[in-house]
N, C-alpha and C positions, 0 to 999 in steps of 0.2 A: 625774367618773368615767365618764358615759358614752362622755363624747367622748374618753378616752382605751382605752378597750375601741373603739370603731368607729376609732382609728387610735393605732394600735400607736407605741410610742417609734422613732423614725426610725433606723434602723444602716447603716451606709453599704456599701455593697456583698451586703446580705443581702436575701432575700426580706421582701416586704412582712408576706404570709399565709403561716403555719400550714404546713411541707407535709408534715404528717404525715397530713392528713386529704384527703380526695378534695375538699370545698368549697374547701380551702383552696390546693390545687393549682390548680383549677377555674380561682379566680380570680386566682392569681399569672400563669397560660397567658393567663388571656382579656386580662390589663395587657399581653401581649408581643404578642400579634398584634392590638392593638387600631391598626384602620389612621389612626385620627385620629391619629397620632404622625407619620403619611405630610404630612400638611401644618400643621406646625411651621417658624413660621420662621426665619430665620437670625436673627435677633436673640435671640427665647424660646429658642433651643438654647445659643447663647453666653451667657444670663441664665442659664439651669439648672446647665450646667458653673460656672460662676461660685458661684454657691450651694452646690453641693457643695464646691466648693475652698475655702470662704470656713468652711463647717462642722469639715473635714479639718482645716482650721490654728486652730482653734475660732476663726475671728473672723467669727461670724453676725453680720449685724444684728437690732436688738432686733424681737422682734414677728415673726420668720417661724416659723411651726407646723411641726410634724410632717408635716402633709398637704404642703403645698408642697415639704417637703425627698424625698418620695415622687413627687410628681410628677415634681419636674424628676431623679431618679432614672431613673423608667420612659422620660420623653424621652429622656435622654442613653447609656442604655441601649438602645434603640429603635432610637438614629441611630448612635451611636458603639462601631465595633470595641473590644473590652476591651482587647484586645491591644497592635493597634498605633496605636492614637486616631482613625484618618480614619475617616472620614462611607461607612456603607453605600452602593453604588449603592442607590439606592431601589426597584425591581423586587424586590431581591435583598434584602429587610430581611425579618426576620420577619413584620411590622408587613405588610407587603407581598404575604404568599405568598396569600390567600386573595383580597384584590384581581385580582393579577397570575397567580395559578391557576386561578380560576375558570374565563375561557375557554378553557383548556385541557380542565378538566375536561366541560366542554358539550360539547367534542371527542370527547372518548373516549367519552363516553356518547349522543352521535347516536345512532340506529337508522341498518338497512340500513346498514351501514359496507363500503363498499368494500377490494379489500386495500392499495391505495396511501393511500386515506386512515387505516384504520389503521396504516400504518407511520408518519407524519407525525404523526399525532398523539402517538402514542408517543415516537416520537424528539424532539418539542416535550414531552414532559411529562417524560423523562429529562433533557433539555436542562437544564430549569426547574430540576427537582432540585438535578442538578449544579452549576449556579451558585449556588444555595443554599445550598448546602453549604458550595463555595469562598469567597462572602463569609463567611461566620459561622465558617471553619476556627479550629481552637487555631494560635493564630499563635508562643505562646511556645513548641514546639515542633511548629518546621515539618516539612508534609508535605511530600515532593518530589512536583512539578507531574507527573511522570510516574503517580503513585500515585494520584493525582485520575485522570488519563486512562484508568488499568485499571480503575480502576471505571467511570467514565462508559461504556465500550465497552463491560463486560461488560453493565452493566443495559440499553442499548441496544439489545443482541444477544438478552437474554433477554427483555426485554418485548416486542420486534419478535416473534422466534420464535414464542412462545408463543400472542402475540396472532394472529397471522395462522395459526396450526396450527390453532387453535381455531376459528376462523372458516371453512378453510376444511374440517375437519370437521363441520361446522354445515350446510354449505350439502351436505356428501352425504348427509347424515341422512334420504334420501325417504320415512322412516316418517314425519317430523314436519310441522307442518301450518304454514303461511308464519306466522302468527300466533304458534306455539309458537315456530317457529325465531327470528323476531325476539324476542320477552323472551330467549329463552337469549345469543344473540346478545349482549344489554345488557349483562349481567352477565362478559363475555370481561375488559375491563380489569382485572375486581379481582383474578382470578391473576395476569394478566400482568405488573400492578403489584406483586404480592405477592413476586410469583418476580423481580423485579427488584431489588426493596429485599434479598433474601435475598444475592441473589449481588453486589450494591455493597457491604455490609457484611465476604461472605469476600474480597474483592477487596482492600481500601480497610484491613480491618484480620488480614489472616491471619498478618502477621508478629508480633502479637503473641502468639500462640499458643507460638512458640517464644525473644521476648524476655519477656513477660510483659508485666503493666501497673506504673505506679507506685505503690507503697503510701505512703501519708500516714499521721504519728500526727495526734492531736489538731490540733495545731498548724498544721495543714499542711505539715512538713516531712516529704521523701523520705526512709524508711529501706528502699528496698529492692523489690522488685518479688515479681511473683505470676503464673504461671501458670497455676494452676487457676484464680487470679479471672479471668483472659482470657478460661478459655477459658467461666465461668459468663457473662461480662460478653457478649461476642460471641453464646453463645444466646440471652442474654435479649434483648438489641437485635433480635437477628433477628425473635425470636417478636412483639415489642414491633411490627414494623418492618413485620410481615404484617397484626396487628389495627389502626392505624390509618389505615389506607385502605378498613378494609372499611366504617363506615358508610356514605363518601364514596363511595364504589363500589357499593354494594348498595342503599341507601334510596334516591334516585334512580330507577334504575330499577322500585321497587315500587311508587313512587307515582304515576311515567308511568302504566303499566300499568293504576293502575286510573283515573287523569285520563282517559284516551281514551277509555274507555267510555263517559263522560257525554253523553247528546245533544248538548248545548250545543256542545264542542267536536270530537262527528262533523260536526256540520253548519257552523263556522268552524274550519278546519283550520289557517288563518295564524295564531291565536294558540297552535299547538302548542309553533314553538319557542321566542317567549316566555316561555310559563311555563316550558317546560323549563329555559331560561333559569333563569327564576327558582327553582324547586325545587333547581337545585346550586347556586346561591348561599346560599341560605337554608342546605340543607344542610351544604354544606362550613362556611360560619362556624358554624354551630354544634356542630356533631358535632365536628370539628377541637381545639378546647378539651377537649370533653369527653373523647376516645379519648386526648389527650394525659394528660388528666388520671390516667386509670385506674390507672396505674402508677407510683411511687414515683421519684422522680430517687436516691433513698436506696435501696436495696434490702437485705436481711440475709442472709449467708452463714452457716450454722452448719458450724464446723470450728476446731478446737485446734491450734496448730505452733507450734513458736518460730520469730523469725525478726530475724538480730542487725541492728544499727543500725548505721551507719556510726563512731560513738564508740563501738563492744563492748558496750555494753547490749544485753539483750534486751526482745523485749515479745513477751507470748502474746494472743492474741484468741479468745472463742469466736463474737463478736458480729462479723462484716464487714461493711463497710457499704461497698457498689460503686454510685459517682456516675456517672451517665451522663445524655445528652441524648437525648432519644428524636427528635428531626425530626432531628438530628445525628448521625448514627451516629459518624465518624469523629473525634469530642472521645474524649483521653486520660481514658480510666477509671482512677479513684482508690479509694483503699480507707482505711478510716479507724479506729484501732482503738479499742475498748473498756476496753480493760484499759492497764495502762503496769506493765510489771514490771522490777525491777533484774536480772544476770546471778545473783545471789546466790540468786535467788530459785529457782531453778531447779537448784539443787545442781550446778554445776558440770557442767552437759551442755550440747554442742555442736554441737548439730544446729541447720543451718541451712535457713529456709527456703525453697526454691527451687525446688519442686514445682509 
């Protein structure tokens, strides 16, 4: 009994843990960005696919567990597009972003930043984004490659902008003292970053504002689309899309600020940028999980409509439920209903939902 409370009955394409609860989110996040999946090798990835395929057609062999059929889950999950089967560039894998981001993030967060080296940096952490993005895109229904590039420009355009306005407001500030100016100065990326993810989100998704998104019953089947969920789905990614960079953004430079103080490191100055180093490492891996964690993949809408099915039934929902990816803004938002009601139910009214 224990061992089956610390590992759940195996379901093929579902979360391992819990994601009703923030621990259980926690550690569903910290299984996808966990980089040990980054050196798996071609044989253990082609064993794991195999395993599931061998479960899918129920012909396991004897003696494999639960844990195993989870593992080679999170591996082939790790490596392999849902969509259209090939193998992540590896940079570009979830499993990935905190390896392959890190020294960007050392980047942006230097002190005394130049304004060419902030634009580079920036432009490398937009960069990162973006291909990020484009591996991991919903492939079953494609984005056009042009729709990727209006976002990429705009958030390159806003985080450039903002970042170097800010900085160079900073340096005419003659009330403030070099000391002052520099910590203010640290903290310039986390709007820049902020105000970038805001405007790749209306970029990347403003046309659904006026197509709506898809609504799923139970089942997963399409009965229809939703505008207001758009347009609740698109605020909340955004608001979502500004708080998880602010750990990664703001603890960093609180902890510099007061590491420099220490004699020890006034008087060896070469290992500043080591630990600097080290403090956005540390940080981003863990904050990272954690910011992703805060917010629900599920979230609830409260609101009553009918809204007809494609076979003339109706269904009402007071419960919506809008699936979204938070490091992904641009994955197709679903909504999933509560309730399942016949047209009869409803006496004969024909209002449909389209709001």
């Amino acid at each position: 009994m224990a061992e089956s409370a610390a590992c759940p009955a195996f379901q093929l394409g579902r979360p391992r843990y819990d994601q009703s609860s923030f621990l259980g989110r926690l550690r569903h996040f910290v299984d996808i960005i966990d980089p040990s999946t980054l050196f798996v090798s071609e044989k253990k990835l082609k064993e794991c696919i195999k395993l599931l395929d061998d479960y899918k057609h129920n012909t396991l062999p004897p003696g494999v567990s639960a844990d195993q059929l989870w593992e080679a889950q999170k591996i082939k999950q790790a490596i392999i597009h849902p969509d259209t089967g090939e193998k992540i560039f590896m940079p570009f894998r979830m499993s990935g972003y905190v390896p392959f981001g890190t020294p960007i993030v050392i980047g942006l967060l230097l002190p005394n930043q130049t304004v060419m080296s902030t634009i580079i940096w920036q432009w490398l952490n937009q960069s990162h984004n973006a291909c990020v993005n484009y591996a991991n895109r919903n492939a079953t229904k494609p984005t056009p490659t042009s729709k990727f590039l209006e976002g990429y420009v705009g958030a390159v355009t806003s985080a450039v902008s903002i970042a170097v306005g800010l900085n160079v407001l900073i340096q005419k500030a003659n009330n403030l003292s070099p000391g002052t100016r520099m910590i203010i100065q640290r903290f310039v990326p986390f709007p820049a970053v902020a105000s970038a993810n805001i405007c790749n989100v209306a970029l990347m998704r403003h046309n659904e504002l006026s197509e709506g998104v898809d609504v799923l019953d139970n089942n997963g089947i399409v009965v229809g689309s939703s505008k207001i969920a758009a347009r609740h789905a698109i605020m909340e990614t955004a608001f979502t899309r500004v708080v998880l960079p602010m750990p990664i953004f703001v603890l960093p430079p609180i902890i510099m600020s007061y590491l420099e103080r220490l004699r020890f490191l006034q008087r060896n100055r070469r290992l500043l940028l080591p630990i600097h180093s080290v403090v956005c490492l540390v940080t981003f891996g863990l904050s990272l999980p954690v910011a992703i964690s805060l917010f629900p993949q599920m979230s609830q809408v409260r609101h009553v409509q009918l809204l007809s099915r494609p076979d003339g039934s109706w269904s009402s929902w007071e419960d919506i439920h809008i699936k979204h990816t938070p490091l992904n803004s641009h994955r197709a938002c679903r909504l999933l209903f509560s309730t399942q009601l016949s047209k009869n139910d409803f006496q004969g009214e024909t209002q449909r939902y389209t709001a």
